[in-house]
Biopython code that builds the backbone (N, CA, C, O; Angstrom):
import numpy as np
from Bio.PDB.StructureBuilder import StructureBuilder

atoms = [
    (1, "UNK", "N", (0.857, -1.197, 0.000)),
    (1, "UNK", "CA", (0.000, 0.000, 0.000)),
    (1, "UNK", "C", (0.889, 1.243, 0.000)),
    (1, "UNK", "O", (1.487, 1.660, 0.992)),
    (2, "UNK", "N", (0.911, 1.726, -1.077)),
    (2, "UNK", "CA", (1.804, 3.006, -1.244)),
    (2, "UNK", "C", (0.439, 4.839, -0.825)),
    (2, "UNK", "O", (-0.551, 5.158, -1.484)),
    (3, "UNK", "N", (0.801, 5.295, -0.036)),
    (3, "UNK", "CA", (-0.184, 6.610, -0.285)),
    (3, "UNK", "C", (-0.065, 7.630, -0.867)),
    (3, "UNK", "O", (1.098, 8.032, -0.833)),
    (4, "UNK", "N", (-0.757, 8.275, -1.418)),
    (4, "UNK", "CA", (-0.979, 9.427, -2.051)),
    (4, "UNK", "C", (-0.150, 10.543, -1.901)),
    (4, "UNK", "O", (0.080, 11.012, -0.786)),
    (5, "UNK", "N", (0.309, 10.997, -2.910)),
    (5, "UNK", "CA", (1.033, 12.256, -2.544)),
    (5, "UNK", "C", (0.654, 13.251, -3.069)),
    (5, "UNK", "O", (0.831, 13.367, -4.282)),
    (6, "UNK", "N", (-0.184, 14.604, -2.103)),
    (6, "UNK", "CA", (-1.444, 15.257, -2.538)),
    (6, "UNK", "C", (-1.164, 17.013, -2.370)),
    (6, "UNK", "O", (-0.834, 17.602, -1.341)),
    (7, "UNK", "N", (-1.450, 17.673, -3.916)),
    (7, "UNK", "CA", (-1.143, 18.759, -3.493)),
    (7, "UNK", "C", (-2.483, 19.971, -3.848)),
    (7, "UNK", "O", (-3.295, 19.965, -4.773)),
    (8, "UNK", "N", (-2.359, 20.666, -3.043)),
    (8, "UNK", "CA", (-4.033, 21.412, -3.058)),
    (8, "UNK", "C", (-3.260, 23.024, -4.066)),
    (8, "UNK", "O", (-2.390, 23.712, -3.533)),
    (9, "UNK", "N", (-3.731, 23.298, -5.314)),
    (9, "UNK", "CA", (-3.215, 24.265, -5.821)),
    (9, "UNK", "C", (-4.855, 25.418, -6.172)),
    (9, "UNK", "O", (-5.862, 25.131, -6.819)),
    (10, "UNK", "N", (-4.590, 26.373, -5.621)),
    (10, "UNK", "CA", (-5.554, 27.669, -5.807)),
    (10, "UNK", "C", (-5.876, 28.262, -6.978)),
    (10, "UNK", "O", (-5.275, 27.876, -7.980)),
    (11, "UNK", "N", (-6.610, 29.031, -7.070)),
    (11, "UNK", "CA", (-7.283, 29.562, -7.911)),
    (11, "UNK", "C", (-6.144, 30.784, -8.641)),
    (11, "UNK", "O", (-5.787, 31.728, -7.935)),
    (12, "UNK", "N", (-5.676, 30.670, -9.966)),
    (12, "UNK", "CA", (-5.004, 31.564, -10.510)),
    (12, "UNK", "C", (-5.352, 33.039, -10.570)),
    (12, "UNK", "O", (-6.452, 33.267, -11.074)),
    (13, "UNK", "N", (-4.795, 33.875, -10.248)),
    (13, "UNK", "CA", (-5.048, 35.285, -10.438)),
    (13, "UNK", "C", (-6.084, 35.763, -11.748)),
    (13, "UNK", "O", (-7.166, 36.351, -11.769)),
    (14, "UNK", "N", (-5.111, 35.157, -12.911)),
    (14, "UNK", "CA", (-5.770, 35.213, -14.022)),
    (14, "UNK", "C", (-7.621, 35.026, -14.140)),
    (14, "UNK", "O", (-8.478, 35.629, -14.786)),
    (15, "UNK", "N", (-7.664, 33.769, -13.068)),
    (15, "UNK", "CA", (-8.942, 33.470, -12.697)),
    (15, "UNK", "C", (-9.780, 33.838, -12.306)),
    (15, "UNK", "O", (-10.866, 33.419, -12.705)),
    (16, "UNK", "N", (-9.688, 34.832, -11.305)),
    (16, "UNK", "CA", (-10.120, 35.589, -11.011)),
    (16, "UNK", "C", (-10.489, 37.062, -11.077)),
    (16, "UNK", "O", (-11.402, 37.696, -10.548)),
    (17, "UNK", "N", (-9.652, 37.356, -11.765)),
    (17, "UNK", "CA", (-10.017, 38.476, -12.421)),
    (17, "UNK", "C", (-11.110, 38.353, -13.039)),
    (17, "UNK", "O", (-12.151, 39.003, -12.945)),
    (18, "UNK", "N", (-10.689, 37.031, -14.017)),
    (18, "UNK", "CA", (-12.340, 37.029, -14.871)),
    (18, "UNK", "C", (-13.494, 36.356, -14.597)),
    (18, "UNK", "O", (-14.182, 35.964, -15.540)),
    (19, "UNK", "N", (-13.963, 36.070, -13.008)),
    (19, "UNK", "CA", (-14.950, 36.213, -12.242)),
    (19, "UNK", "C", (-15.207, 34.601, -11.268)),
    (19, "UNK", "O", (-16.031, 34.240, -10.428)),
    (20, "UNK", "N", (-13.986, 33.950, -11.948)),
    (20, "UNK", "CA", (-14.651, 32.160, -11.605)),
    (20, "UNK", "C", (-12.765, 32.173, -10.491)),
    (20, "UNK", "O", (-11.749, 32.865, -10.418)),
    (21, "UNK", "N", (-13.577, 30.426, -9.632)),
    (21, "UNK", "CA", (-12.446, 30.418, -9.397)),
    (21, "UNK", "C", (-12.349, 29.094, -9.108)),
    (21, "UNK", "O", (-13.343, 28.719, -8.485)),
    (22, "UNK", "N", (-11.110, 27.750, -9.420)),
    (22, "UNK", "CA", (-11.194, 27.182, -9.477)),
    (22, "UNK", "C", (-9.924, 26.209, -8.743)),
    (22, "UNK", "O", (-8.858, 26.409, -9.326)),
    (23, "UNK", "N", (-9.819, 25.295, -7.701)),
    (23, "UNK", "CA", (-9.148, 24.938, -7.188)),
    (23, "UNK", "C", (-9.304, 23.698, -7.003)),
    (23, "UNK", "O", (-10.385, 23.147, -6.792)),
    (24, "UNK", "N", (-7.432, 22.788, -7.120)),
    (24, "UNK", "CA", (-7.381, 22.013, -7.993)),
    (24, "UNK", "C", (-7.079, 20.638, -6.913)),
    (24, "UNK", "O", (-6.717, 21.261, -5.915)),
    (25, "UNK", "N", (-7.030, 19.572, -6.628)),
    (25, "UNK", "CA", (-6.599, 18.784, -5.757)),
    (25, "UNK", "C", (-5.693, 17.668, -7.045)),
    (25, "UNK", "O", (-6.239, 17.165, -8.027)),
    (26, "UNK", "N", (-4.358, 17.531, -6.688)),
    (26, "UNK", "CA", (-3.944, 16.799, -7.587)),
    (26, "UNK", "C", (-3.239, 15.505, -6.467)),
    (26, "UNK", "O", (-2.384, 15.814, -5.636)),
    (27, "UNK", "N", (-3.680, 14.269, -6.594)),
    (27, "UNK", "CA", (-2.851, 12.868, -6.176)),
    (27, "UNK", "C", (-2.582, 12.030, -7.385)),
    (27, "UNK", "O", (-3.089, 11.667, -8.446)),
    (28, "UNK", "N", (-1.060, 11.877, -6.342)),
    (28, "UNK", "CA", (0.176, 10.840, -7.441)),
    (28, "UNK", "C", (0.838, 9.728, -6.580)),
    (28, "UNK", "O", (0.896, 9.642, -5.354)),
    (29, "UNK", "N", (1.313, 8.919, -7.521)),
    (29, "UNK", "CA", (2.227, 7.899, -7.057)),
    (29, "UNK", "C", (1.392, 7.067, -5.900)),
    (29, "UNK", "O", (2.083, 6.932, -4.891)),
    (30, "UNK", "N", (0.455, 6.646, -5.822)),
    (30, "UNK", "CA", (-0.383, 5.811, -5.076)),
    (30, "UNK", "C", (-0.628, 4.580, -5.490)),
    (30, "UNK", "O", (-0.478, 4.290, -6.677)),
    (31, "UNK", "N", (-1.078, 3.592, -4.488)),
    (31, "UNK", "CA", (-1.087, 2.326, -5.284)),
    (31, "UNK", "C", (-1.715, 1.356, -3.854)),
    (31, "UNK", "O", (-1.129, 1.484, -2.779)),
    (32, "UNK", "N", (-2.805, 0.505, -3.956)),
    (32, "UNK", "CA", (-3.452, 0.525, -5.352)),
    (32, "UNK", "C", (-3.954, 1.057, -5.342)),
    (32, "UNK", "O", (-3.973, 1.744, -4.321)),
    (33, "UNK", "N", (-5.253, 1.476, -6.783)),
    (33, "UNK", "CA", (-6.529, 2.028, -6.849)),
    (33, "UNK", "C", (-7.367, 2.380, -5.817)),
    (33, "UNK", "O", (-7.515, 1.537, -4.932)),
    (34, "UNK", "N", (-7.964, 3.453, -5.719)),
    (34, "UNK", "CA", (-9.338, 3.335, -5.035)),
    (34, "UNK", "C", (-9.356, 4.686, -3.883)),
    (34, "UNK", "O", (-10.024, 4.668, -2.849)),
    (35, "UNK", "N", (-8.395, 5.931, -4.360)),
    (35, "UNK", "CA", (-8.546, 7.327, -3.447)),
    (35, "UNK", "C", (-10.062, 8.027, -3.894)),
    (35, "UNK", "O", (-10.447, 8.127, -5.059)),
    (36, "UNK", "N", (-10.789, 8.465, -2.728)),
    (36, "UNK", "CA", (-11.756, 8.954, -3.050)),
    (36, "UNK", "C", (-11.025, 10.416, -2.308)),
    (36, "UNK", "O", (-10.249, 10.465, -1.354)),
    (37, "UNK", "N", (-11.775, 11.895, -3.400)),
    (37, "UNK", "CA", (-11.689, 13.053, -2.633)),
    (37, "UNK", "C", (-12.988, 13.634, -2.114)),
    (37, "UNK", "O", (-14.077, 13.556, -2.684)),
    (38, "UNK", "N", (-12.771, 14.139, -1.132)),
    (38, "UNK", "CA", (-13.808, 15.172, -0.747)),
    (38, "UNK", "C", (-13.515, 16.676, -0.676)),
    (38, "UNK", "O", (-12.385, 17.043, -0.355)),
    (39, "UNK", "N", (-14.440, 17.528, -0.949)),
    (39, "UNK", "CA", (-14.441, 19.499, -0.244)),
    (39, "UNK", "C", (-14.683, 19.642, 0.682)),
    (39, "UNK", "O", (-15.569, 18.954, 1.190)),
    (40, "UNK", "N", (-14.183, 20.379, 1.220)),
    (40, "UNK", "CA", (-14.717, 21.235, 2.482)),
    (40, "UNK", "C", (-14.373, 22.970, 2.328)),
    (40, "UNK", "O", (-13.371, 23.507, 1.854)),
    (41, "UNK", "N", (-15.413, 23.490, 2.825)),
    (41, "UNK", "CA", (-15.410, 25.046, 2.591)),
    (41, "UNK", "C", (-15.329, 25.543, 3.956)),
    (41, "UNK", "O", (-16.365, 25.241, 4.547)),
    (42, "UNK", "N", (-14.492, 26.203, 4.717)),
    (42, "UNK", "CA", (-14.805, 26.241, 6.379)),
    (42, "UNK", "C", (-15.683, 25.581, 7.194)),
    (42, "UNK", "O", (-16.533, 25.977, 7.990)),
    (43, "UNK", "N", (-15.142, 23.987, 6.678)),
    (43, "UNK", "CA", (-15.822, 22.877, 7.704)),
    (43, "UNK", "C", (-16.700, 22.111, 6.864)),
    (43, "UNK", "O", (-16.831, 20.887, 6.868)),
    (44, "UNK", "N", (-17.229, 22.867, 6.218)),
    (44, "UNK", "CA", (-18.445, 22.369, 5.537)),
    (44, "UNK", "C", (-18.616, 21.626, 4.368)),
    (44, "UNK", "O", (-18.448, 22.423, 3.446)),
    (45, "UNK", "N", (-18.886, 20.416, 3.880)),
    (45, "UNK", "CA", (-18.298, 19.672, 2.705)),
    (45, "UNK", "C", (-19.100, 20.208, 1.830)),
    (45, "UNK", "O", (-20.216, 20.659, 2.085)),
    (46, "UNK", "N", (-18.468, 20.177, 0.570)),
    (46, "UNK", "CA", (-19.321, 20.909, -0.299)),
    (46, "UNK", "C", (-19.142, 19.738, -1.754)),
    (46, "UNK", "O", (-18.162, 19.002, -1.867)),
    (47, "UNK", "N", (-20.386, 19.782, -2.841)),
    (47, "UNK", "CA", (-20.299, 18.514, -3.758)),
    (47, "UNK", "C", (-21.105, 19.098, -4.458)),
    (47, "UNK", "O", (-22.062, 18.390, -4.772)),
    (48, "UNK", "N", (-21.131, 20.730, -5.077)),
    (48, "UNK", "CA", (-21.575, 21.039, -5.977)),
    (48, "UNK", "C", (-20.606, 21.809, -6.718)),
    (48, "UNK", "O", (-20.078, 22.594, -5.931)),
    (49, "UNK", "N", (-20.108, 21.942, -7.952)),
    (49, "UNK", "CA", (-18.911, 22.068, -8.305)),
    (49, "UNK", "C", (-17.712, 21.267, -8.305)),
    (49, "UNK", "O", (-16.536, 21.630, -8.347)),
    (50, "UNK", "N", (-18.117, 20.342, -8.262)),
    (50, "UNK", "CA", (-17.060, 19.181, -7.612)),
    (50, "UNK", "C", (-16.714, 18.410, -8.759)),
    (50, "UNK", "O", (-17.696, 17.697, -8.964)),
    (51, "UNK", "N", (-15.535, 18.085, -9.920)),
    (51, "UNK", "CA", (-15.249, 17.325, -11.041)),
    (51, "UNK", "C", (-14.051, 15.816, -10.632)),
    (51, "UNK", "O", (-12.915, 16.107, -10.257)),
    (52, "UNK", "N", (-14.184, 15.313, -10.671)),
    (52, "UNK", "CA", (-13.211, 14.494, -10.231)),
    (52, "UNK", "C", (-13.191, 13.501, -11.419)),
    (52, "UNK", "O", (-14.080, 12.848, -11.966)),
    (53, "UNK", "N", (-11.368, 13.665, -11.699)),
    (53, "UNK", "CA", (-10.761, 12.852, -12.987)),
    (53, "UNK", "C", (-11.074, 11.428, -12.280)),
    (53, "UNK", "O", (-11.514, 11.258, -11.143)),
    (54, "UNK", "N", (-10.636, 10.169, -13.520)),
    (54, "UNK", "CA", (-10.545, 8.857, -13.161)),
    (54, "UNK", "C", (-9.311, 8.886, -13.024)),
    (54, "UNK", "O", (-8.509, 9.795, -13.241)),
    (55, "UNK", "N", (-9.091, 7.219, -12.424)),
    (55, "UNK", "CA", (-7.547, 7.452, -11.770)),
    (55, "UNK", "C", (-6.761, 6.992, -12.992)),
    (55, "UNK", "O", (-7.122, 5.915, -13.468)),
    (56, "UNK", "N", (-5.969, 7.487, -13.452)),
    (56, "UNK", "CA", (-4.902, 7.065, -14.356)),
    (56, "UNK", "C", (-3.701, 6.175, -13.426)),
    (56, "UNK", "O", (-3.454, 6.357, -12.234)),
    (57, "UNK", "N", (-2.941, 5.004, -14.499)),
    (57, "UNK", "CA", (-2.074, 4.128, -13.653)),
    (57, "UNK", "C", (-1.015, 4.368, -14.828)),
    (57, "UNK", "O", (-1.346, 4.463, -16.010)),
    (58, "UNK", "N", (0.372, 4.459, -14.332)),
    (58, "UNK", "CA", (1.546, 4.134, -14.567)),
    (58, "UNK", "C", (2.279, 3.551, -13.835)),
    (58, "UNK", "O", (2.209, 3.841, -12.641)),
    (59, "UNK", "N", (3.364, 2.397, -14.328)),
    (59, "UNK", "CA", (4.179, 1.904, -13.960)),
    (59, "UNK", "C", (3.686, 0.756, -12.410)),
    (59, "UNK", "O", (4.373, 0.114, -11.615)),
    (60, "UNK", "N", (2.390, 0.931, -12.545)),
    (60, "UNK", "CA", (1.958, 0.207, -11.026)),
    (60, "UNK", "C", (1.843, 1.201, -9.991)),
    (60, "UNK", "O", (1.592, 0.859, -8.836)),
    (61, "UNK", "N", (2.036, 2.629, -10.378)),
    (61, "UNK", "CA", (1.330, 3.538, -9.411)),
    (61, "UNK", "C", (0.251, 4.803, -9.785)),
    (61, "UNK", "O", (0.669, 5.521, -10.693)),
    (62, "UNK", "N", (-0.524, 5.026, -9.455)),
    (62, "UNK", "CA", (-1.897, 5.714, -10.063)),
    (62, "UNK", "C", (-1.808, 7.201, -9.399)),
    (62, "UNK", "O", (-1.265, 7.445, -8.321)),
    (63, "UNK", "N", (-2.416, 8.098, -10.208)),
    (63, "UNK", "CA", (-2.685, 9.231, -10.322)),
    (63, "UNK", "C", (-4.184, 9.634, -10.781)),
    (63, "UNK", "O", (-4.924, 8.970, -11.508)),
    (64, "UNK", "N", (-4.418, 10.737, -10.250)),
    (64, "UNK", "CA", (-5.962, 11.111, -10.457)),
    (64, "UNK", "C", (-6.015, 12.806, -9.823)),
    (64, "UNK", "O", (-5.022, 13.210, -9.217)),
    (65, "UNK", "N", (-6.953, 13.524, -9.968)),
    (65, "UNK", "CA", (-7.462, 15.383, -9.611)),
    (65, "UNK", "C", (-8.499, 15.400, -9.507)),
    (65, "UNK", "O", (-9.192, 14.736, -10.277)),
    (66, "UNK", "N", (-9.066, 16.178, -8.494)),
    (66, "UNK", "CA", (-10.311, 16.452, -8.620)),
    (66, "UNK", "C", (-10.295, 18.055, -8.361)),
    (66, "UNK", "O", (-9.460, 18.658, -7.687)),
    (67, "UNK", "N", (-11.287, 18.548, -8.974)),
    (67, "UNK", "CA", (-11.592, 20.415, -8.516)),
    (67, "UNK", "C", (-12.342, 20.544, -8.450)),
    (67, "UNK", "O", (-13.128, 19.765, -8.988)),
    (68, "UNK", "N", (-12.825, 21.722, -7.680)),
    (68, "UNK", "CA", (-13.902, 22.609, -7.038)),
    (68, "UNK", "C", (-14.327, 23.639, -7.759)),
    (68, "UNK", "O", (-13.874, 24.594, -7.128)),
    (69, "UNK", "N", (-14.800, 23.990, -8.508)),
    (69, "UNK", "CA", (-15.539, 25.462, -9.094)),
    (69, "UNK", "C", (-15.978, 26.183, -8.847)),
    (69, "UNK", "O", (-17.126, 26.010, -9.257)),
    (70, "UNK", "N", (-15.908, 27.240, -8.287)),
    (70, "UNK", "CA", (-16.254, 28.441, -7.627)),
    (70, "UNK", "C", (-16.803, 29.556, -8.299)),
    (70, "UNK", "O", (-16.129, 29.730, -9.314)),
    (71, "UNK", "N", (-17.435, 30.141, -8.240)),
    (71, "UNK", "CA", (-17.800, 31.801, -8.729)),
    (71, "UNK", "C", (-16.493, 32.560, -7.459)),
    (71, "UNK", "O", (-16.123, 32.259, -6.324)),
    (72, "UNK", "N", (-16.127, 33.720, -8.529)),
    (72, "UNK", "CA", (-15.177, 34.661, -7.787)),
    (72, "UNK", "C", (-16.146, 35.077, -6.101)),
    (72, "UNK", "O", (-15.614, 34.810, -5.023)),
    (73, "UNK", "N", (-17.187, 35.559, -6.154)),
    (73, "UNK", "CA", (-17.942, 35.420, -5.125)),
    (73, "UNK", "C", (-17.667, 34.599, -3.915)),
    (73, "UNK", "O", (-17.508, 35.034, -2.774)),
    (74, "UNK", "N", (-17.626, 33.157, -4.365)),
    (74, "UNK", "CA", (-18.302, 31.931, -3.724)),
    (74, "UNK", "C", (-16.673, 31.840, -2.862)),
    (74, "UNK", "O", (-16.588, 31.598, -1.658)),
    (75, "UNK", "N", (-15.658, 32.050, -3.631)),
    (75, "UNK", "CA", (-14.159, 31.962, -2.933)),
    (75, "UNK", "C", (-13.891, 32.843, -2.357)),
    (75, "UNK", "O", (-13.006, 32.717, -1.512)),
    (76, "UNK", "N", (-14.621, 34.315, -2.576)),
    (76, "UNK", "CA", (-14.538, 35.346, -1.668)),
    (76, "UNK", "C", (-15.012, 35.869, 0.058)),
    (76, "UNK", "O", (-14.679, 36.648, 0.950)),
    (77, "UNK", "N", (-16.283, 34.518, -0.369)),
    (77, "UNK", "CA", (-16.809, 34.263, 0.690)),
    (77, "UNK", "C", (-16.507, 33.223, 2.125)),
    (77, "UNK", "O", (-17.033, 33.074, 3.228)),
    (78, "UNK", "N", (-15.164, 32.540, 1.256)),
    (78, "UNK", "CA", (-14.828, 31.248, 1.987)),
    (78, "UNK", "C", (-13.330, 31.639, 2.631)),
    (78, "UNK", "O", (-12.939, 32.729, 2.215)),
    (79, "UNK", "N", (-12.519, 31.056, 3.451)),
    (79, "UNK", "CA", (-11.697, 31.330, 4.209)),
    (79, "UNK", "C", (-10.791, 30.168, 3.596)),
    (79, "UNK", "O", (-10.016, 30.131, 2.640)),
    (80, "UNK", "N", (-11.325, 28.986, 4.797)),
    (80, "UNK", "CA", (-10.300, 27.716, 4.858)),
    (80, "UNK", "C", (-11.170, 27.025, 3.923)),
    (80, "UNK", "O", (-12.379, 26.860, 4.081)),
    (81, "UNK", "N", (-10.091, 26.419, 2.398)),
    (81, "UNK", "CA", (-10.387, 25.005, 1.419)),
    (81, "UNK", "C", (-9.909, 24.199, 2.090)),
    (81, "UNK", "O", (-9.001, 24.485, 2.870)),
    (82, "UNK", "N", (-10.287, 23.254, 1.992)),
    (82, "UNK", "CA", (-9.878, 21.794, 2.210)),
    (82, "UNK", "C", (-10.180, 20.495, 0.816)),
    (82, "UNK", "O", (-11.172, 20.322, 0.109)),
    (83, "UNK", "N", (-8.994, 19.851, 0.855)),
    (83, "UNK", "CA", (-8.961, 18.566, -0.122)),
    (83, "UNK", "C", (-8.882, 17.461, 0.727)),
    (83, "UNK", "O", (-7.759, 16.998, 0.927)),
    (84, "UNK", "N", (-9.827, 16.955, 1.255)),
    (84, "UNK", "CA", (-9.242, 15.228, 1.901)),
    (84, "UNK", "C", (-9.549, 14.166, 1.101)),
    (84, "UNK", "O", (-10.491, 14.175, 0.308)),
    (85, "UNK", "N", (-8.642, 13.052, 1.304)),
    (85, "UNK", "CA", (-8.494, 12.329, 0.296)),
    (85, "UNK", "C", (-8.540, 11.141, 1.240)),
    (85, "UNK", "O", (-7.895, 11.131, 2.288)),
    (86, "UNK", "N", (-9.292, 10.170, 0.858)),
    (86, "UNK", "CA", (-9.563, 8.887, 1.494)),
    (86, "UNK", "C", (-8.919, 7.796, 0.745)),
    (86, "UNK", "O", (-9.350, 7.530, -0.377)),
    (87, "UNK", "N", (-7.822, 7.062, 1.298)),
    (87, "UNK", "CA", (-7.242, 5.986, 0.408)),
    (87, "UNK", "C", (-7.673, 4.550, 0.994)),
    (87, "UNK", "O", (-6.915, 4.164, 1.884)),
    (88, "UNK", "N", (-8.531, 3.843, 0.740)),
    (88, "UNK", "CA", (-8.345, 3.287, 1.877)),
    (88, "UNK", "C", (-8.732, 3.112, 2.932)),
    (88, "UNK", "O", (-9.960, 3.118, 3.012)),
    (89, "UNK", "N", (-7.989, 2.886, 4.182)),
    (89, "UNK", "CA", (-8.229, 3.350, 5.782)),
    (89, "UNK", "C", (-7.588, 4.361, 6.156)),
    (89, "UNK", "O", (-7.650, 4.803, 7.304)),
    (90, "UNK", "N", (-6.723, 4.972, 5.008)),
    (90, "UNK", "CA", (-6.316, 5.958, 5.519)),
    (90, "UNK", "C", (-7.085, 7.451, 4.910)),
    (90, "UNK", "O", (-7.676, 7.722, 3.865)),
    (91, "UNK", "N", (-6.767, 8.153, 6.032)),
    (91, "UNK", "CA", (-7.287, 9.666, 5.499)),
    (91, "UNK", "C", (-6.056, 10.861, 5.480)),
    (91, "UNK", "O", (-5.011, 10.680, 6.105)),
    (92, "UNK", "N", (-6.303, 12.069, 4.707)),
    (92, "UNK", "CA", (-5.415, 13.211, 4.971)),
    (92, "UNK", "C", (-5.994, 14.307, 4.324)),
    (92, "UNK", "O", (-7.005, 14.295, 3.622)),
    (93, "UNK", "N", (-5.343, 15.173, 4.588)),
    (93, "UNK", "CA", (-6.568, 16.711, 4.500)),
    (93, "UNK", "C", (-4.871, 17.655, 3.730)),
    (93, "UNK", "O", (-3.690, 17.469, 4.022)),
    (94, "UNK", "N", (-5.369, 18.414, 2.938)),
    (94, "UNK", "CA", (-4.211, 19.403, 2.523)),
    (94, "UNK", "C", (-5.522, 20.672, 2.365)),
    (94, "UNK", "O", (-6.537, 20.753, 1.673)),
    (95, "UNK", "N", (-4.801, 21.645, 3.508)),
    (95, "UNK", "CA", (-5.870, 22.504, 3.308)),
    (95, "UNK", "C", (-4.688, 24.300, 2.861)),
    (95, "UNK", "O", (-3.466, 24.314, 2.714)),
    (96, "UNK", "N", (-5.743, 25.639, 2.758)),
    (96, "UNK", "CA", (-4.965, 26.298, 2.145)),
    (96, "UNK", "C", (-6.096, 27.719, 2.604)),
    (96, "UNK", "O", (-7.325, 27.740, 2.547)),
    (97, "UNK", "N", (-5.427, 28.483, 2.919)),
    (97, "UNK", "CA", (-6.253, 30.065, 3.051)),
    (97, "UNK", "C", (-6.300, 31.153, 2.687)),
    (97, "UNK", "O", (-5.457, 32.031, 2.868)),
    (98, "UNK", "N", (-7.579, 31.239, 1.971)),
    (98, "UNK", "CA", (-7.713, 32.126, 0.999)),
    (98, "UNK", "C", (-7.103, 33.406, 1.279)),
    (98, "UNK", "O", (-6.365, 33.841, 0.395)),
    (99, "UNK", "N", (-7.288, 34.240, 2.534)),
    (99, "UNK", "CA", (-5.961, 34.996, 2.930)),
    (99, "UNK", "C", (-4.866, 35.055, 2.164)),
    (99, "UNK", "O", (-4.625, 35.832, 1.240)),
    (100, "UNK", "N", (-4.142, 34.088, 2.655)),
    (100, "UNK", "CA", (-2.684, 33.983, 1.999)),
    (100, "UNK", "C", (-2.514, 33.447, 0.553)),
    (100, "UNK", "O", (-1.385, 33.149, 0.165)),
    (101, "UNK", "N", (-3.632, 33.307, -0.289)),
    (101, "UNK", "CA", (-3.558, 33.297, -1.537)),
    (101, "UNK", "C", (-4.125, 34.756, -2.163)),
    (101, "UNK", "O", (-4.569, 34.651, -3.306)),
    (102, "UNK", "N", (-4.163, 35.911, -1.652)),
    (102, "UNK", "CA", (-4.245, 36.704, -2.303)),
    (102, "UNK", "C", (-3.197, 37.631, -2.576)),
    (102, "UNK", "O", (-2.215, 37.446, -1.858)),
    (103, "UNK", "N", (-3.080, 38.741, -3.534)),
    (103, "UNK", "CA", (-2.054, 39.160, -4.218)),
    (103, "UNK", "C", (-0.850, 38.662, -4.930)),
    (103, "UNK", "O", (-0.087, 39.454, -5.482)),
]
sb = StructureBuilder()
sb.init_structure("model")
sb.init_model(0)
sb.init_chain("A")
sb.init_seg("    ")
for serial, (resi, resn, name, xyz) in enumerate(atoms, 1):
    if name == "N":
        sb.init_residue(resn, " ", resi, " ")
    sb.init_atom(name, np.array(xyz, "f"), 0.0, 1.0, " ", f" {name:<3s}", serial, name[0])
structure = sb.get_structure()
């Protein structure tokens, strides 16, 4: 059982400017099959806007993304994202604040 190695990337500037915002959960090098992700918006899970790739496999270890879609609004309104990712029995959270993703 190899786990996930998971990185939570924010909404591009570019993105926002032009009104949407979209943030990305990317897991790699896992093995075997079978990470599920979830959202959370300050606590709160959220599963509207929610796209999640299938898992792609190389070499005997798998990769897969899922993102969140936001209106510039909807991220303006939110603080703490969260990506948790269920592999398994195991769990882990990569979270990120909107704070410190601005400018």
């Amino acid at each position: 059982m190899v786990r996930p190695s998971v990185s939570l990337l924010p909404p591009s500037s570019e993105q926002l400017s032009g009104g949407s915002a979209t943030l990305t959960c990317l897991l790699s090098g896992y093995s075997p099959q079978g990470a599920v992700v979830s959202w959370q918006v300050d606590g709160t899970e959220v599963t509207e806007g929610v796209l999640s790739s299938s898992e792609e496999e190389k070499s005997g270890r798998y990769s897969s993304s899922s993102t969140l879609s936001l209106s510039r609004e909807s991220w303006m309104g939110g603080e703490l994202y969260s990506c948790g990712v269920l592999h398994h029995d195991h769990s882990q959270t990569q979270s990120l604040h909107r704070s410190q993703c601005e400018g």
